[in-house]
TORKOLNU-863650 format. One line per 2 residues: number of its first residue (from 1); their letters; for each residue x, y, z of N, C-alpha, C. Coordinates in nm, 4 decimals. Example, Ala and Ser with C-alpha at 12.3 -4.5 7.8 and 13.67 -1.06 7.14 Angstrom:
# residues 2
1 = as = 1.3190,-0.5690,0.7800,1.2300,-0.4500,0.7800,1.3200,-0.3300,0.7800  1.2850,-0.2250,0.7080,1.3670,-0.1060,0.7140,1.2900,0.0030,0.7870
END
This chain:
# residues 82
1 = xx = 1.6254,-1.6700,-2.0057,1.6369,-1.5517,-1.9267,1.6605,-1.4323,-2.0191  1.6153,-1.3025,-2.0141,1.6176,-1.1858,-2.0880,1.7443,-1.1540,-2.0726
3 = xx = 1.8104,-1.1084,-2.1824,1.9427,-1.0731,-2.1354,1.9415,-0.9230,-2.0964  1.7912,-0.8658,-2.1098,1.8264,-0.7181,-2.0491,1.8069,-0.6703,-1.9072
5 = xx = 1.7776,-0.8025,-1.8295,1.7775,-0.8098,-1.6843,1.9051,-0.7546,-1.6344  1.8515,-0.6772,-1.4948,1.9308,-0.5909,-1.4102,1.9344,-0.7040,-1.2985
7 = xx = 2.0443,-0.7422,-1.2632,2.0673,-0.8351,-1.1293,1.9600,-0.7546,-0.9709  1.9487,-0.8157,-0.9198,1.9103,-0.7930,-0.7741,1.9880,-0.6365,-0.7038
9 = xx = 2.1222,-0.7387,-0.6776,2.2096,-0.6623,-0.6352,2.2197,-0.5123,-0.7262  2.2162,-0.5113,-0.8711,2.2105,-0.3437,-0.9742,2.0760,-0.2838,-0.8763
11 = xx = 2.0273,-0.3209,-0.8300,1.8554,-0.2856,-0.8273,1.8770,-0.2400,-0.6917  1.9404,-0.3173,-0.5794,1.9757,-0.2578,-0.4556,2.0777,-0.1558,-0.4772
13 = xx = 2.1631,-0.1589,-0.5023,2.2342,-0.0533,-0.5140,2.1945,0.1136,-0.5696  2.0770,0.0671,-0.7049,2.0227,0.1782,-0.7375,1.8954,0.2492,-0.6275
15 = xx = 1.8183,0.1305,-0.5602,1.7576,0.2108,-0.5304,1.7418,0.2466,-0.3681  1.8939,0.1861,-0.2988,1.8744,0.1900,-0.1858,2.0085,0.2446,-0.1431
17 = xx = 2.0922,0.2428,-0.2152,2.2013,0.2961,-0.2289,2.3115,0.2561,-0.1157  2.3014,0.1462,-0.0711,2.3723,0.1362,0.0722,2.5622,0.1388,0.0768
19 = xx = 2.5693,0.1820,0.1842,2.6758,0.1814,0.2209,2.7702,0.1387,0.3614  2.8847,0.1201,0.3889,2.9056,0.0889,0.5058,2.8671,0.1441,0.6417
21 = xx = 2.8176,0.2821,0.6726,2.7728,0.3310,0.7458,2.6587,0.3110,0.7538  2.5598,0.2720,0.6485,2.3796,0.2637,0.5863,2.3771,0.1309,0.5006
23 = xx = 2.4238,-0.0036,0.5590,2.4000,-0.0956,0.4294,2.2198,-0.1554,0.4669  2.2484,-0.2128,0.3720,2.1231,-0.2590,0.3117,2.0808,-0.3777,0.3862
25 = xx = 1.9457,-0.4247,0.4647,1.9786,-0.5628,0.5410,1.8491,-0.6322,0.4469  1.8657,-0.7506,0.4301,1.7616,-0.8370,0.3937,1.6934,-0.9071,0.5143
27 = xx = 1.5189,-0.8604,0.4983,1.4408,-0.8911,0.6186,1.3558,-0.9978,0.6163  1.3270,-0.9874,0.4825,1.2283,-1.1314,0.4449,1.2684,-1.1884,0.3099
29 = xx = 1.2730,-1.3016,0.2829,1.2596,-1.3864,0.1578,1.1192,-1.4885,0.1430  1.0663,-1.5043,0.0405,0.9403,-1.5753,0.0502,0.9237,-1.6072,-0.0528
31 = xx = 0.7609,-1.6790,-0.0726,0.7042,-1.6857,-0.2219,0.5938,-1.6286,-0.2268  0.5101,-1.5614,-0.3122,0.3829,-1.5322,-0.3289,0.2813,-1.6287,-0.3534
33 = xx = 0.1685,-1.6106,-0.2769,0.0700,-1.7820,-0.2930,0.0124,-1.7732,-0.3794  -0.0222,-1.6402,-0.4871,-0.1366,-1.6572,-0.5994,-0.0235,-1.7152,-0.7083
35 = xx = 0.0383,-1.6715,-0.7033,0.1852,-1.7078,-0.8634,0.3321,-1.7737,-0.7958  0.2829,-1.8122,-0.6820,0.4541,-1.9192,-0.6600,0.5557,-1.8144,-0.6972
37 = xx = 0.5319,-1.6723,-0.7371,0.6917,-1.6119,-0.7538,0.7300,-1.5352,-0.6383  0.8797,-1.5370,-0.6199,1.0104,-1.5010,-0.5148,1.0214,-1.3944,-0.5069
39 = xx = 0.9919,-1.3053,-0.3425,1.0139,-1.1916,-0.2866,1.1519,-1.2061,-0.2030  1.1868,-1.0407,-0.2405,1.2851,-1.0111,-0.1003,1.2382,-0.8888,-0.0700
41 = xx = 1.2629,-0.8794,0.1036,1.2257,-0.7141,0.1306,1.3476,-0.7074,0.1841  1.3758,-0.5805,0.1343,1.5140,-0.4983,0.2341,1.4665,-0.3550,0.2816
43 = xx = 1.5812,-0.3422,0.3665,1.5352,-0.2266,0.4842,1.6680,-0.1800,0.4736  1.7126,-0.0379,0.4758,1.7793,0.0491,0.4670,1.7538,0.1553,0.5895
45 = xx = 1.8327,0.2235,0.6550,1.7854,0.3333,0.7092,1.8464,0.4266,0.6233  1.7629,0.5627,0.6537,1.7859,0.6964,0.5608,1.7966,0.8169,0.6254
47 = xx = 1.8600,0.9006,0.5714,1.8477,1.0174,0.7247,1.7105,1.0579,0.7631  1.5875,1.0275,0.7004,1.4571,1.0473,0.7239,1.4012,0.9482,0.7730
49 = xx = 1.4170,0.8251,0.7914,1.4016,0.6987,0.8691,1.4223,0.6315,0.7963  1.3248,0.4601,0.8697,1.3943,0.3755,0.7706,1.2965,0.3395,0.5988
51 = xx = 1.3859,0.2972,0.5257,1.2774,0.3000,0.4021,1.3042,0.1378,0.3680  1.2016,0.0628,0.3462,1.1349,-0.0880,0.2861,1.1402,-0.1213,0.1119
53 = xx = 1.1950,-0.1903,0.0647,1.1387,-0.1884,-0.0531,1.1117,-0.3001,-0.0925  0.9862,-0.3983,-0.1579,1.0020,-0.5237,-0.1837,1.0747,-0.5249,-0.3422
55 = xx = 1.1157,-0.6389,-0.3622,1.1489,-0.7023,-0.5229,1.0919,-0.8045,-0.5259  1.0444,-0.8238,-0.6591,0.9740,-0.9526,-0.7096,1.0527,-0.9978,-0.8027
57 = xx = 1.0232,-1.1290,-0.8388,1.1035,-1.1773,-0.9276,0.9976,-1.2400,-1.0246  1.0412,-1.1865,-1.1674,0.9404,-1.2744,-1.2664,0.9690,-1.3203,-1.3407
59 = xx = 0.8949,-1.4059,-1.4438,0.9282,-1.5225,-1.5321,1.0288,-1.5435,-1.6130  1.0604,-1.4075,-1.6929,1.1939,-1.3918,-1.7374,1.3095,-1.4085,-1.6368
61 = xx = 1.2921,-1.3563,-1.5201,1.4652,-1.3705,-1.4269,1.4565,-1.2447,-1.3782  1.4205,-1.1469,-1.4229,1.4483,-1.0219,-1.3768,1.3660,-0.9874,-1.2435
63 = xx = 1.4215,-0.8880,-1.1496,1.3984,-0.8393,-1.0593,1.2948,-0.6957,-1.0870  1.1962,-0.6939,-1.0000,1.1638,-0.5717,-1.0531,1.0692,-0.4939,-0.8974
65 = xx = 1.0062,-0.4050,-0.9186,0.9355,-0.3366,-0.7416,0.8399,-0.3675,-0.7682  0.7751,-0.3734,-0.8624,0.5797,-0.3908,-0.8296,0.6049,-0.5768,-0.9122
67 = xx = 0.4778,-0.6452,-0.8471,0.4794,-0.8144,-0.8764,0.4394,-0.8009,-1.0058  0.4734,-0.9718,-1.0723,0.4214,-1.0273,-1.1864,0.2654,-1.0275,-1.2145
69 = xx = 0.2543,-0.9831,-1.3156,0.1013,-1.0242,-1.3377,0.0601,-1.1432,-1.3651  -0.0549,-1.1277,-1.2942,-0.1105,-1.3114,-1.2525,-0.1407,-1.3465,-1.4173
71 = xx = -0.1263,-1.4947,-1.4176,-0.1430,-1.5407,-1.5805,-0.3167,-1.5865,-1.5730  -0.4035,-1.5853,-1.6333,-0.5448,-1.5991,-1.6478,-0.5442,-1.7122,-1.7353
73 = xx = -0.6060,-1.7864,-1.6794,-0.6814,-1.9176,-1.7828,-0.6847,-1.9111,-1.9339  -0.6164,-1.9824,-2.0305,-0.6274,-1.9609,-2.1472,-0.6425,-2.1031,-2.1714
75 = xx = -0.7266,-2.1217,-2.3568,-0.7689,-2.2156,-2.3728,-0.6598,-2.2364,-2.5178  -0.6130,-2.3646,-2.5489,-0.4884,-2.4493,-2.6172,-0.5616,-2.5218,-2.6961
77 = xx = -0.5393,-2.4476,-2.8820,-0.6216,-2.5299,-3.0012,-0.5810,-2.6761,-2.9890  -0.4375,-2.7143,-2.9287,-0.4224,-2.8517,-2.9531,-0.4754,-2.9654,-2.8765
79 = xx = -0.5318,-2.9026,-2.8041,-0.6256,-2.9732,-2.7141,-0.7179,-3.0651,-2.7924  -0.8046,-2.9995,-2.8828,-0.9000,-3.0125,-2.9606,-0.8837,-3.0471,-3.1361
81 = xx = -0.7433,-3.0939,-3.1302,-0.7051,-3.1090,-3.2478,-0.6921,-3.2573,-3.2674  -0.7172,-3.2953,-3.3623,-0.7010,-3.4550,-3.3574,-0.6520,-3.5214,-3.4682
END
């Protein structure tokens, strides 16, 4: 795991800012079907309505807003090594 990962929770707090009057609710948890990696969406209301944000989670551990990039077929010299 990277040790310069920001927890979940650093990431809600920064970007949704909730509080007891406005907390933060978690609406969905899932997986993504192209890369098997772990979503959460939370929902906040704001004095302008309500605002959504997903997190993804990627290979290192860290949480982040836009997904992992898909890994592409690569080919392994040891395959062919004998």
């Amino acid at each position: 795991m990277n040790g310069n990962c920001i927890s979940l929770r650093a990431l809600v707090d920064k970007w949704l800012a909730p509080s007891q009057s406005r907390p933060a609710r978690v609406t969905c948890v899932g997986r993504l079907i192209a890369t098997h990696g772990r979503y959460v969406r939370l929902e906040s209301c704001t004095s302008t309505g309500s605002l959504t944000i997903v997190f993804f989670r990627h290979d290192d551990g860290s949480w982040c807003v836009f997904p992992p990039a898909r890994t592409s077929p690569a080919m392994c010299s040891r395959l062919f090594a004998q």
